[in-house]
C-alpha positions in Angstrom: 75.4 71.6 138.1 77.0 75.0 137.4 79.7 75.0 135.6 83.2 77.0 135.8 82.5 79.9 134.5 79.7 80.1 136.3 81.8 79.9 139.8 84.0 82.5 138.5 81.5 84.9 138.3 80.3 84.3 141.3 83.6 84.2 143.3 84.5 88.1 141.5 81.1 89.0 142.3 82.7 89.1 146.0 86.0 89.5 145.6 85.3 92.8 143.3 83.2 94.7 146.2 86.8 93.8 148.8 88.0 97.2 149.8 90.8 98.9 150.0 93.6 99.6 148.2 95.3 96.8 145.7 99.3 96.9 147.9 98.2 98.7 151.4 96.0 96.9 152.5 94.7 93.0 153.3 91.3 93.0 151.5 92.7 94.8 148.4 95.8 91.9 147.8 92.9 89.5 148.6 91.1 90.7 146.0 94.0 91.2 143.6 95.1 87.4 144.2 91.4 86.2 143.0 91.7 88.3 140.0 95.1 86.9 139.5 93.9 83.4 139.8 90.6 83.6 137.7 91.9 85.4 134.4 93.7 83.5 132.0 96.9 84.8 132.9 98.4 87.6 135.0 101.8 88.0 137.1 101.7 88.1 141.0 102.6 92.0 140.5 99.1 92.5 138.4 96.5 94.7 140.3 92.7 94.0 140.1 91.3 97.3 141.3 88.2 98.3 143.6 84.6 97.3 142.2 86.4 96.3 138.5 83.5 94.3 136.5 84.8 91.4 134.7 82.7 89.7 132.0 84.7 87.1 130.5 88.2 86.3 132.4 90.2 85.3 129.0 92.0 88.5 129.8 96.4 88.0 129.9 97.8 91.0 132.3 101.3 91.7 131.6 103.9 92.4 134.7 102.9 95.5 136.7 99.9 96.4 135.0 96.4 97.1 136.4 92.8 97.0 135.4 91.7 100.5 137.5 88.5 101.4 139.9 85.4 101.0 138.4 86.8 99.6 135.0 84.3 97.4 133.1 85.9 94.3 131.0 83.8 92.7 128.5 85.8 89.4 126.6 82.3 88.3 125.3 84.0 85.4 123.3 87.4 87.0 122.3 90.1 88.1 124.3 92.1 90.9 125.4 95.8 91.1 126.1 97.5 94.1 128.1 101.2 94.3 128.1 103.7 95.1 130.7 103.8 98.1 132.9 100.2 99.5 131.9 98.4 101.8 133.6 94.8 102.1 134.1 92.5 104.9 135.5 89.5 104.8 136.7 85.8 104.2 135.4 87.9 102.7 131.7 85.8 100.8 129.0 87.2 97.6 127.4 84.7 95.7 125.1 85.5 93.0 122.7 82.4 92.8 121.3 80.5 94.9 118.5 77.0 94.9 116.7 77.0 96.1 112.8 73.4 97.0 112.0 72.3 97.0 108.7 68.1 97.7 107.0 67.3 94.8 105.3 63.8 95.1 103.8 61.9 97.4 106.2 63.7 95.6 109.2 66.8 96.4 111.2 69.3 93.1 111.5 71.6 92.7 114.1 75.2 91.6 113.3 77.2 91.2 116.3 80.7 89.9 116.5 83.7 89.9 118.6 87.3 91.1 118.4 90.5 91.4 120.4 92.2 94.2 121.9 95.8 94.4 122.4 97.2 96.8 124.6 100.9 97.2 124.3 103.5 97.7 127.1 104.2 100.6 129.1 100.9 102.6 128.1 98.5 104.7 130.1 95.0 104.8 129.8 93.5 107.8 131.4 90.2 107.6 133.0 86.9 107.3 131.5 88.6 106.2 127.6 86.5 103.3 125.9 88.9 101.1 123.8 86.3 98.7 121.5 87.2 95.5 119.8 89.3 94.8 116.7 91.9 97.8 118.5 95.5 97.5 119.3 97.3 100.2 120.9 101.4 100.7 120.1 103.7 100.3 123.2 104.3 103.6 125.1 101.2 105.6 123.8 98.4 107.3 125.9 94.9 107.5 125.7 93.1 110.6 127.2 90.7 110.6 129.7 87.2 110.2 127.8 89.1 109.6 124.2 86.7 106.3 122.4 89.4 104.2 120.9 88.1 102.7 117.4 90.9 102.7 115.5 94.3 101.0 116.1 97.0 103.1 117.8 100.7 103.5 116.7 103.9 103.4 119.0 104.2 106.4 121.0 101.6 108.2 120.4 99.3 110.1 122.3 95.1 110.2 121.0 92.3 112.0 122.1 88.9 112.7 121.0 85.6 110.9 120.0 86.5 108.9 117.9 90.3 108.9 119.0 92.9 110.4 116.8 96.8 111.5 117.3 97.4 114.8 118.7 100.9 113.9 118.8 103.5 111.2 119.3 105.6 111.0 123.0 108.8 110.5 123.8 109.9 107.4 124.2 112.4 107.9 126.5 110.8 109.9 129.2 108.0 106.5 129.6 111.2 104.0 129.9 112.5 106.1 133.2 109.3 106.6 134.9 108.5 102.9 134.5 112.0 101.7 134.9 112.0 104.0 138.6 107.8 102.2 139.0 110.0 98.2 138.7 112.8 99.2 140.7 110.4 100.6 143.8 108.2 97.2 143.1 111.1 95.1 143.8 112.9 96.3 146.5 109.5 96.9 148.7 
């Protein structure tokens, strides 16, 4: 008999290909509901975009955040937790797992292992950026699109680059409004 993870996959292999988009219209909240049900944890105001590839579902979604189009999610024994009011583009890399390689006589050997990523609240993460395991990124910080995050990220900052490093740190208070005006529309619609 197949066991639950393997119904999981196959039940976000079709919800993932539902169209439309994640509030407007009927497919897209159907979709967001699955993804809501089969991850470990997420709020009723999480959003589980168009064709997002899950691989693993111990994935915690914080209150108003979203995985974005095309996003791939790899847990691959670890975990990743996103905080409140993220933001996701499109086409974004999350991977939990890692390979160290090493020579050991004439042969290559293959170390892999697994790490969490923490995403803190209020960030964005602009499309295309690749966060790997082992990474946390500080509330309120932005990643640009493309940037390959390997290194954590502090508090209000903003990184770009490959490998990702600060340009410069953001102001706190400008995130706290636009998110603040983002929960207040959410509520009363």
């Amino acid at each position: 008999m197949y066991g639950m993870n393997t119904a999981k996959i196959l039940i976000w292999s079709l919800a993932r290909v539902l169209p439309g988009h994640p509030i407007k219209t009927f497919t897209g909240r159907v979709r967001c509901r699955i993804g809501q049900k089969l991850v470990k944890e997420a709020s009723p105001e999480s959003i589980f975009a168009e064709r997002l590839d899950l691989r693993g579902f111990d994935v915690k979604l914080g209150k108003l955040s979203g995985l974005g189009y095309d996003c791939l999610v790899i847990t691959a024994g670890s975990h990743i937790h996103i905080g409140d009011r993220v933001t996701m583009g499109p086409r974004c890399t999350l991977v939990c797992n890692t390979h160290h390689f090493s020579v050991q006589g004439s042969e290559w050997v293959d170390s892999p292992s697994s790490k969490p990523i923490v995403i803190g609240d209020e960030c964005f993460i602009a499309t295309g950026a690749t966060i790997l395991g082992g990474v946390s990124i500080g509330s309120r910080s932005i990643v640009a699109a493309g940037a390959v995050v390997t290194e954590d990220v502090p508090p209000n900052s903003f990184v770009a680059g490959v490998p990702a490093t600060v340009k410069r740190t953001t102001t706190p208070d400008r995130h706290h409004s636009n998110y603040k005006n983002c929960e207040e529309n959410a509520s009363s619609g």
